[in-house]
C-alpha positions in Angstrom: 25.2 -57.6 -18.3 26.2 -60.9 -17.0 24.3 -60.5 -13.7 20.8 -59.1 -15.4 21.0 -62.7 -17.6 21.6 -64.4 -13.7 18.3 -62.6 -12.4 16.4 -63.1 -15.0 17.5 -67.1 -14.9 16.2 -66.5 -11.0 12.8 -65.1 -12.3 12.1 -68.4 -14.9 13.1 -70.2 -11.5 10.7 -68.5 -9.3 8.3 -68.4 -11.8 8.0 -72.1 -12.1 8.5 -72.3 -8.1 5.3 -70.0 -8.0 3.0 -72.2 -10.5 4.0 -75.1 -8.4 3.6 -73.4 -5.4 0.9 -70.6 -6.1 0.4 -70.1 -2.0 3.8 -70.0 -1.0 4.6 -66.5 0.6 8.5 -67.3 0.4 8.4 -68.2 -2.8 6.1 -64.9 -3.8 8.6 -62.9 -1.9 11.5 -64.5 -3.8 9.6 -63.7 -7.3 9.1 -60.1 -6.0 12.5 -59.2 -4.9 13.8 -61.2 -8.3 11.5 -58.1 -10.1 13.0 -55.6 -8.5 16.6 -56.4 -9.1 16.2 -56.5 -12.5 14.2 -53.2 -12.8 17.3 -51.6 -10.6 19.9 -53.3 -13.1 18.1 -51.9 -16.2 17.6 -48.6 -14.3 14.0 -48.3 -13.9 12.2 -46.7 -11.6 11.2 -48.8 -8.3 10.4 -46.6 -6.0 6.2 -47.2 -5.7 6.9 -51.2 -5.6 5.8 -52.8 -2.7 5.3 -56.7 -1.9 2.0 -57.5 -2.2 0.1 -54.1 -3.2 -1.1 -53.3 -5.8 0.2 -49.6 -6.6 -1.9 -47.2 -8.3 -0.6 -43.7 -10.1 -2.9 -40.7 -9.3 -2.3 -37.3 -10.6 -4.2 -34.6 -9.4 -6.2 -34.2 -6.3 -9.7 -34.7 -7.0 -8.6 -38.3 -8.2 -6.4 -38.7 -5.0 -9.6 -38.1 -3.0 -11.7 -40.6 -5.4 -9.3 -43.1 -4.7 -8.8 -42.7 -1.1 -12.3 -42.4 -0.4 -13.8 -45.6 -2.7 -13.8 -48.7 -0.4 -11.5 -51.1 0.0 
């Protein structure tokens, strides 16, 4: 329990760091990798994370193609 309070000190940290410092890509990798170690203390699922994506959940196939054919 002790180090979930220390990463989630790290994430007020980088959160301030990041509104000081909005285009900072250290600092946004920092805030990121702070996220994940608190998800992976509290057990939650991290697996479709990834720096700087946005991740989107599809379900079946025909919204798989939607989603893959849309631009961008």
């Amino acid at each position: 329990m002790h180090q979930l309070e220390r990463w989630e000190d790290a994430l007020r940290d980088y959160a301030v760091l990041r509104r000081e410092m909005p285009n900072d890509v250290e600092v946004a990798r920092g805030f990121f990798d702070v996220q994940v170690a608190i998800k992976k203390s509290r057990g939650e699922e991290i697996r479709k994370m990834r720096f700087g994506e946005d991740v989107e959940e599809v379900f079946d196939r025909d919204e798989f193609r939607e989603v893959t054919d849309s631009p961008g």
